[in-house]
C-alpha positions as CSV (number, residue, x, y, z in Angstrom):
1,X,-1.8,54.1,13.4
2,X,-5.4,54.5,14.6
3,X,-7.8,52.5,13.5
4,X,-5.4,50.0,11.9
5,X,-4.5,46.4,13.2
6,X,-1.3,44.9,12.5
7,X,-0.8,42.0,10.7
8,X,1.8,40.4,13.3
9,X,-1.1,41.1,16.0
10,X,-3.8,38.8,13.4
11,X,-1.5,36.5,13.9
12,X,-0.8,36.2,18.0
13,X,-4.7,36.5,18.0
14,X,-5.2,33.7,16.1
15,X,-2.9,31.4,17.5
16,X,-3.8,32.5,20.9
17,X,-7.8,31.5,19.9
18,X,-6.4,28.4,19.4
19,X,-4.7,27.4,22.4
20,X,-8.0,29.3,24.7
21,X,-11.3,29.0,23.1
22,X,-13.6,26.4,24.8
23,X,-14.5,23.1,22.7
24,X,-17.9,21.8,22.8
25,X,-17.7,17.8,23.9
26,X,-14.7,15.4,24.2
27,X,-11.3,16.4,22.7
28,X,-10.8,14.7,19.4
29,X,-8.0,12.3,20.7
30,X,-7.7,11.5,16.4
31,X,-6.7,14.4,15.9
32,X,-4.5,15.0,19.0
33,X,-0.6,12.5,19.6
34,X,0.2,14.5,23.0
35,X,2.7,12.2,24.1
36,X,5.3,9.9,22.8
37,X,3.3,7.2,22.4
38,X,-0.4,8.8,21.5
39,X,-2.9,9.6,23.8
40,X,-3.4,5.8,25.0
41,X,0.4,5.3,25.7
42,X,0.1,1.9,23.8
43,X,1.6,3.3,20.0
44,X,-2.3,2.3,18.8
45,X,-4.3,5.5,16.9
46,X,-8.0,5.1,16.8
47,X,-8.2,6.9,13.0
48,X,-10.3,5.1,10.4
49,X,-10.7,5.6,6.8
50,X,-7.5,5.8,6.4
51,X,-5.5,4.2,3.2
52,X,-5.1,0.4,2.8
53,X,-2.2,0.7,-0.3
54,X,-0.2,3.1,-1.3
55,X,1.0,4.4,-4.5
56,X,4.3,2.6,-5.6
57,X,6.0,6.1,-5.0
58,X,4.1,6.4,-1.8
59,X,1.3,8.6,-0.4
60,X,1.3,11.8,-1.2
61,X,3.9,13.9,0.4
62,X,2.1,17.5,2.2
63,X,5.5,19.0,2.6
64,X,8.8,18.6,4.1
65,X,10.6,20.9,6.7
66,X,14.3,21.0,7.4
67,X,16.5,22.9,10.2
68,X,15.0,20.9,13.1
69,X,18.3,20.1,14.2
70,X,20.5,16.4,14.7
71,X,18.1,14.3,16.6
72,X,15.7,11.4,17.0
73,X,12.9,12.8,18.6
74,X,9.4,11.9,17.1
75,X,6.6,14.2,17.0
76,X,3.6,16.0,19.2
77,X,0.6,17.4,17.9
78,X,-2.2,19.3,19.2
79,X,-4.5,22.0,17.9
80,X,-3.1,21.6,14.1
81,X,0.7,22.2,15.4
82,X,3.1,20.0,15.9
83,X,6.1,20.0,18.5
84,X,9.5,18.0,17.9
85,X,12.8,19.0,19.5
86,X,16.8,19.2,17.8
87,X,20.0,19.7,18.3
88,X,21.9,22.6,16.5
89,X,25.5,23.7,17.0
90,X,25.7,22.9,20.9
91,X,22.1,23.1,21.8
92,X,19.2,21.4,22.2
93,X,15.9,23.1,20.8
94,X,12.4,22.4,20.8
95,X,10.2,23.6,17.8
96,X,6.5,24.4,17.0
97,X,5.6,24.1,13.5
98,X,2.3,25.1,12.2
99,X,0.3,22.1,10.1
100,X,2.2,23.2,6.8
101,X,5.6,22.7,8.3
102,X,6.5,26.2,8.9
103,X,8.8,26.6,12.0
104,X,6.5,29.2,14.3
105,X,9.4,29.1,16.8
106,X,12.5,27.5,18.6
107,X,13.6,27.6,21.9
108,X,16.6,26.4,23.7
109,X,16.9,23.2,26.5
110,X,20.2,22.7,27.7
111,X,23.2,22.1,25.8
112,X,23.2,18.9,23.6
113,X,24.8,15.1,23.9
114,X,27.7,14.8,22.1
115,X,29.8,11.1,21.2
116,X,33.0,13.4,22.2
117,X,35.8,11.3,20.8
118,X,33.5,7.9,20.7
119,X,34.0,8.3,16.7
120,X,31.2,5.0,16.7
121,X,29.2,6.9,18.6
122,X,28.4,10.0,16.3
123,X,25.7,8.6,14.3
124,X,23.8,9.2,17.5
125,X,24.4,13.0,18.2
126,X,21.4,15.1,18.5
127,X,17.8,15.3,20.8
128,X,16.8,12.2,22.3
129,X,13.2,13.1,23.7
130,X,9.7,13.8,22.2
131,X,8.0,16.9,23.8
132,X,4.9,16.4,25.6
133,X,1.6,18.5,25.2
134,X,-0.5,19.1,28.5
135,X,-3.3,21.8,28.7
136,X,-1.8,24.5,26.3
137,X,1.8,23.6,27.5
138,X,4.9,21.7,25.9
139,X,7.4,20.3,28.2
140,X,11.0,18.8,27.2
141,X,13.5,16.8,29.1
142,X,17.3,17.4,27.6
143,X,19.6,15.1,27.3
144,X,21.6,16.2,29.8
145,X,19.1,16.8,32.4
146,X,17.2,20.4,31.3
147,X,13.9,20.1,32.4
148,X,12.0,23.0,30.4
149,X,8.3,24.0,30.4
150,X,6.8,26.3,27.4
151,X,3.7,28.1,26.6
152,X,2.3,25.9,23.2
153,X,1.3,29.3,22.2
154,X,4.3,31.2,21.6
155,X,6.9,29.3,23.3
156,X,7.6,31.2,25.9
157,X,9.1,29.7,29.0
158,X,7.3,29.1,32.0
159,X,9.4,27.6,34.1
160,X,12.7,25.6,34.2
161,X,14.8,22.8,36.7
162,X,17.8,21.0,36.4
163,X,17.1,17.8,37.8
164,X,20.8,16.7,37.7
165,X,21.8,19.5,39.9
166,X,18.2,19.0,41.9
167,X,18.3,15.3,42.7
168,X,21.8,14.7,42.0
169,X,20.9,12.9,39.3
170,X,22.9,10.3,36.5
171,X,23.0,11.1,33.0
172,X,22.7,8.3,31.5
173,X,25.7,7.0,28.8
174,X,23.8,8.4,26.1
175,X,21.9,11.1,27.5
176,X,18.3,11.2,28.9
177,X,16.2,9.9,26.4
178,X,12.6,9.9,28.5
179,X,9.9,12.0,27.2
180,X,7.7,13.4,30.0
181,X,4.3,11.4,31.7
182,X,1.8,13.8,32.9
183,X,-0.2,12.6,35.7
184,X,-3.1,14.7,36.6
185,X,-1.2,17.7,38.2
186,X,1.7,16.2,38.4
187,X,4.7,15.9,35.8
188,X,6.6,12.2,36.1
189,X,10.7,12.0,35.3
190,X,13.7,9.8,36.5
191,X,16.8,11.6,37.3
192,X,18.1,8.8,38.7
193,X,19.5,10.2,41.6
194,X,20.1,9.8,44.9
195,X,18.1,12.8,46.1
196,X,16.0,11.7,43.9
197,X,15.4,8.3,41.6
198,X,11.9,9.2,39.9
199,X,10.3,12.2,41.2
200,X,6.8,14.0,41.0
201,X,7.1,17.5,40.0
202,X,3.9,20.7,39.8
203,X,3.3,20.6,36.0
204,X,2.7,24.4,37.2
205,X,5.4,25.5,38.9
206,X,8.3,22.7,39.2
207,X,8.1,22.2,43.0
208,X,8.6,18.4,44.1
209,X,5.7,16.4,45.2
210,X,7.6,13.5,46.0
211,X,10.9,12.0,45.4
212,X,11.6,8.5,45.1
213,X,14.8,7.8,46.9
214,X,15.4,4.0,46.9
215,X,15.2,2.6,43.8
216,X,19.0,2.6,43.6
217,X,19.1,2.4,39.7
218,X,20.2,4.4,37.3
219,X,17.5,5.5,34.3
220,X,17.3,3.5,31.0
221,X,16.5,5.0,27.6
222,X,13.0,4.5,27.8
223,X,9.4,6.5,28.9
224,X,7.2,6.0,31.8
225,X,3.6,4.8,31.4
226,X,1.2,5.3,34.0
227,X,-1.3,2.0,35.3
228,X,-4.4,1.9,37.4
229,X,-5.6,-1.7,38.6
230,X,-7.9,-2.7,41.5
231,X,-7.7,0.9,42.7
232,X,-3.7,0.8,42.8
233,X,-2.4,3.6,40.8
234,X,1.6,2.7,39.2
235,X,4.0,4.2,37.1
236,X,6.0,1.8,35.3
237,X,9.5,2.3,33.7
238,X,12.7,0.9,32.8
239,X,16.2,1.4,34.8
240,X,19.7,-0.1,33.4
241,X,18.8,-3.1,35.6
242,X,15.2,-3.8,34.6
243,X,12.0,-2.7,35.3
244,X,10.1,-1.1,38.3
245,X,6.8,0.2,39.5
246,X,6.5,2.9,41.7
247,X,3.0,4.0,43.2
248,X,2.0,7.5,41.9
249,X,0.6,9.1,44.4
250,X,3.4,8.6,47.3
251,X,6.3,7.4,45.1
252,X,6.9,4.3,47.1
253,X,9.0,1.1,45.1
254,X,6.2,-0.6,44.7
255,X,8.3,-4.2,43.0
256,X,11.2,-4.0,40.5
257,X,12.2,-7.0,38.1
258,X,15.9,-7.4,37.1
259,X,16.3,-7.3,33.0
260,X,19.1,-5.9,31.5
261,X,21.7,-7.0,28.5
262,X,25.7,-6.7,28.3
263,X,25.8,-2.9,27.8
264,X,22.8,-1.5,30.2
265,X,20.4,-0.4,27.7
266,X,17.2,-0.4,28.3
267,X,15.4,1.4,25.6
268,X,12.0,0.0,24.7
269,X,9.3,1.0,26.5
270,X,6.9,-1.7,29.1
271,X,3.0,-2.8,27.9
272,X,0.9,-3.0,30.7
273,X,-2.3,-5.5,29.8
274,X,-4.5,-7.2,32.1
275,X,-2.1,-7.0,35.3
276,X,1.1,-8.1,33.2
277,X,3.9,-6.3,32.3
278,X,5.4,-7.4,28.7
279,X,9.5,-5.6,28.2
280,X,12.1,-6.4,26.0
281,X,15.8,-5.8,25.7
282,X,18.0,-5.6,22.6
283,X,21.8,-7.2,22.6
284,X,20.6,-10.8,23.0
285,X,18.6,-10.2,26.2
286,X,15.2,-11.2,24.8
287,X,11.8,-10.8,26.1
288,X,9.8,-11.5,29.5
289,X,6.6,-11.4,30.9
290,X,5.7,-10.6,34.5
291,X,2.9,-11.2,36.3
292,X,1.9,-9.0,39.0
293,X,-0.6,-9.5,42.1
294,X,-2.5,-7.1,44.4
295,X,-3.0,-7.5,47.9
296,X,-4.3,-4.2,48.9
297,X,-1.4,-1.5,48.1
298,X,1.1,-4.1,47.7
299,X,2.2,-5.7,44.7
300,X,4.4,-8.9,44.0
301,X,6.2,-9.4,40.4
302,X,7.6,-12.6,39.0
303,X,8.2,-13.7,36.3
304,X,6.3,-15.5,33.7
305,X,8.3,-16.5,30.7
306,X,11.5,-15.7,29.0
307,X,11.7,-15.5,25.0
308,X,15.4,-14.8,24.2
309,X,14.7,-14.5,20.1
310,X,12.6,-11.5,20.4
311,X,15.4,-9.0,21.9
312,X,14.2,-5.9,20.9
313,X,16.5,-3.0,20.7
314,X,14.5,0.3,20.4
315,X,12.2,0.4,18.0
316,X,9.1,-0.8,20.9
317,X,7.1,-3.9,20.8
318,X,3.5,-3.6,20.7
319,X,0.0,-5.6,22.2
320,X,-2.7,-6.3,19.8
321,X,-5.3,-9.0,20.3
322,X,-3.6,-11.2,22.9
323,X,-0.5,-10.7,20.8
324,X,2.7,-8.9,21.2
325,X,4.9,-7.9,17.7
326,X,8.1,-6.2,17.7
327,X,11.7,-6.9,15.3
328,X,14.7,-8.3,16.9
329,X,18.2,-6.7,17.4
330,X,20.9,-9.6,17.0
331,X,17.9,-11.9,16.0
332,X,16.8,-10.3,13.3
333,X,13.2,-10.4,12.1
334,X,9.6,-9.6,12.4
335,X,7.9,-11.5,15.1
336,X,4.5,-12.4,16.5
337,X,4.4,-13.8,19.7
338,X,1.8,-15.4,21.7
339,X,1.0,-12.9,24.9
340,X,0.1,-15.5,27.6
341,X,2.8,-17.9,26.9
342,X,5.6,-16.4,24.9
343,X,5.4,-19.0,22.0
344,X,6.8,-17.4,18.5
345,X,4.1,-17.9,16.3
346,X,6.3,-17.0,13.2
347,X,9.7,-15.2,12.5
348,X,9.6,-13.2,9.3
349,X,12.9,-11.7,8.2
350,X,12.1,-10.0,5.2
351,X,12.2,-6.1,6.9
352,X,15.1,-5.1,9.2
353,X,15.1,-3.6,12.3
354,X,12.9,-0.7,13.4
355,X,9.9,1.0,14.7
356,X,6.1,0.5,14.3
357,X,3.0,1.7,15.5
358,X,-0.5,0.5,14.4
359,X,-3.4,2.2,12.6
360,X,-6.5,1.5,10.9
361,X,-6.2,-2.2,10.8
362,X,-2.8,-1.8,9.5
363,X,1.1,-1.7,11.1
364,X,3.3,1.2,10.0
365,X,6.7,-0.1,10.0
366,X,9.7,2.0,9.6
367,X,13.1,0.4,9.1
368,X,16.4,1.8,10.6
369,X,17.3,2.5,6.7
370,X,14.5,4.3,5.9
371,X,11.9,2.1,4.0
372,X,8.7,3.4,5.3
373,X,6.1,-0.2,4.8
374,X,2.5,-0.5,5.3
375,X,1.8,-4.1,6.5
376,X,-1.1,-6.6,7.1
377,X,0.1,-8.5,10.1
378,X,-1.9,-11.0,12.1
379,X,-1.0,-14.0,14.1
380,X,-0.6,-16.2,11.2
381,X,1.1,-14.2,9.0
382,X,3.1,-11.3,7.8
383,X,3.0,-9.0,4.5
384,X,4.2,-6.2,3.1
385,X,1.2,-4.7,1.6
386,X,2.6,-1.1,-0.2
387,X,6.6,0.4,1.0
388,X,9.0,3.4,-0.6
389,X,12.1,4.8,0.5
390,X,12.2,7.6,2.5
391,X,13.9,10.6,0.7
392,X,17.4,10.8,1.6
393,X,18.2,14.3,3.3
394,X,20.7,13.1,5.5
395,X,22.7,10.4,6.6
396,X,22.2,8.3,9.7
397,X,19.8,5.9,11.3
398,X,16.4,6.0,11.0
399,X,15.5,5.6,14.7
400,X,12.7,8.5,15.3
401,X,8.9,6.5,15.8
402,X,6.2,6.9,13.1
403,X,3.4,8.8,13.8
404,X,-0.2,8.2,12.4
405,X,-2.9,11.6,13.5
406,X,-5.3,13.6,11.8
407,X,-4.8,11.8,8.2
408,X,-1.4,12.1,8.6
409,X,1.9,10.1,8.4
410,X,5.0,11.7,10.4
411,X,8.7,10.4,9.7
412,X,11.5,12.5,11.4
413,X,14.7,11.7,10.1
414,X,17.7,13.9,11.9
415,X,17.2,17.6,10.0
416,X,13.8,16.7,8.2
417,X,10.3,16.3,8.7
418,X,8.4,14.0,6.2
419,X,4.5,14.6,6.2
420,X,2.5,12.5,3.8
421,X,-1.0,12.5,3.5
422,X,-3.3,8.8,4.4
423,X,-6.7,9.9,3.4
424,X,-8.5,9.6,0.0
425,X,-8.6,12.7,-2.4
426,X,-12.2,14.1,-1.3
């Protein structure tokens, strides 16, 4: 009727306000976790003020959201929404909620991975990879090789590419687990084929930039992070073999480093500090440091030192302070190692596997069994300063990554969405 606005129409205003007004300044990375592993790549937030103990219960859960879907896929926000992805029936979804966990829509990438008749493998059903937030835009990588691009506004698709079909690409045993590297213009993944190994792809419109054809390796389970040192610009990622670098701008196999353990899974992502790459490798196959040299846009790897305690499966080891901490797989415990030489500096094995990430002065360390811990770590010691027990929605591992943004603590666990709230009652 004349003169009257709909309600539904508020609402696509709104939202689209969002996602186009100009901001004055820098972005508030705080308050943004873009990418899988925060807007550094290196699982660190830059949040302060944030709590040093928790109640015995826990902080104070905001709100819960089921329907997400079987999957381990952590979270992206941006813009007070967040973006995860799941696995319903025989597809693979990704999902915008708004910042009180309401779903504002779900779209479909590619049909899911499924453990078939592997009967031990169907604890591990569901999405793999964490979308990735560039410029107003969420983009997805399926497990079995549906490479989607949505507008953040309304999810809308923009455009789409099969890279098995397009590069003749490998899905990997388990499904492709990678969530996407933007680079500039440019949108990183690694088919793993022979038309293509890692390719760079027009966030915009999905034509190739380049394609990597001589790697030879098929992809590992985990994400691409992108390096600059003395003007040499190199994406780094794991292959069932090891670990490579490939330059960014041309694609060229810069150096690869063989790593791998009895069943080819690669899974935790490479640190880059200080021209050396840090990876480890669950199953027994332990921890390595490589050193790598420049000689204009050539680079030479080798290896530094082995550590075969510290075999980290896929819950990611992290750099602090000329330090690297992580838990092991069949060596269980929480260790501290000593960057430049590899030395354990103590082996603590009162938590169990999992993930961390660091905030605030404090590690956030969330077991495969679902007891969330807040914990004072340094490289003398370790303790457990405040922990609860996730609620139990569902069964299965506990394998998505914490999140720390905006006040905020995320735990995905298969269906559910945990939010609890890290700030002090104002």
């Amino acid at each position: 009727m004349k003169g009257k606005i709909s309600i539904h129409l508020i609402i696509s205003l709104s939202i689209f306000m969002i996602f186009t007004l100009p901001t004055s300044g820098k972005i508030n990375r705080e308050k943004e976790w873009a990418y899988f592993y925060g807007p550094n790549g290196n699982n660190i937030s830059n949040e302060t003020g944030l709590l040093t103990k928790w109640p015995e219960q826990g902080p104070e859960l905001l709100w819960t959201t089921s329907g997400l879907g079987k999957g381990y896929s952590s979270v992206a926000i941006s813009n007070q929404m967040v973006f995860t992805a799941g696995s319903l029936e025989n597809q693979t979804y990704v999902l915008a909620l708004d910042y009180q966990g309401k779903i504002l829509w779900k779209k479909p990438n590619g049909m899911r991975w499924k453990a078939g008749n592997q009967r031990w493998a169907r604890d591990y059903d569901g999405a793999r990879a964490t979308p990735t937030l560039n410029e107003g835009f969420v983009y997805h990588l399926g497990e079995l090789g549906s490479l989607s691009v949505f507008k953040a506004i309304d999810g809308s698709l923009v455009w789409h590419k099969n890279i098995v079909k397009t590069f003749d690409g490998t899905i990997p045993r388990y499904g492709y687990s990678e969530s996407l590297l933007i680079d500039g213009n440019n949108l990183i993944c690694f088919p793993g084929g022979a038309k293509g190994y890692m390719v760079a792809l027009d966030k915009k419109s999905g034509k190739t930039v380049w394609a990597n054809q001589n790697v030879g390796e098929e992809p590992g389970y985990s994400s691409p992070i992108l390096v600059e040192d003395q003007g040499l610009r190199q994406i780094i990622t794991m292959t069932d073999l090891g670990v490579i670098g490939v330059n960014a701008d041309s694609g060229e196999l810069l150096w690869k480093i063989g790593h791998t353990n009895k069943r080819k899974l690669n899974i935790a992502n490479p640190i880059y500090k200080n021209g050396y790459v840090c990876i480890s490798s669950g199953y027994g196959a332990g921890t390595i440091l490589i050193k790598l040299t420049y000689k204009g846009k050539k680079v030479n790897a080798e290896k530094v030192w082995f550590n075969e305690l510290l075999d980290n499966h896929h819950g990611g080891i992290l750099y602090l302070d000329g330090y690297i901490y992580g838990t092991g797989h069949e060596k269980k415990g929480w260790y501290c190692l000593d960057f430049k030489t590899g030395i354990i500096l103590y082996r603590d094995t009162e938590g169990g596997k999992g993930s961390l990430m660091y905030a605030d002065g404090m590690f956030y360390y969330f077991t495969e069994r679902g007891q969330v811990n807040l914990v004072k770590s340094s490289n003398e010691s370790f303790k457990i300063i405040s922990s609860f027990q996730l609620p139990k929605k569902s069964t299965g591992f506990h394998w998505a990554h914490p999140v720390v943004c905006d006040g905020r603590l995320y735990l995905r666990h298969d269906d559910n969405l945990f939010v609890y709230k890290l700030i002090q009652n104002e």
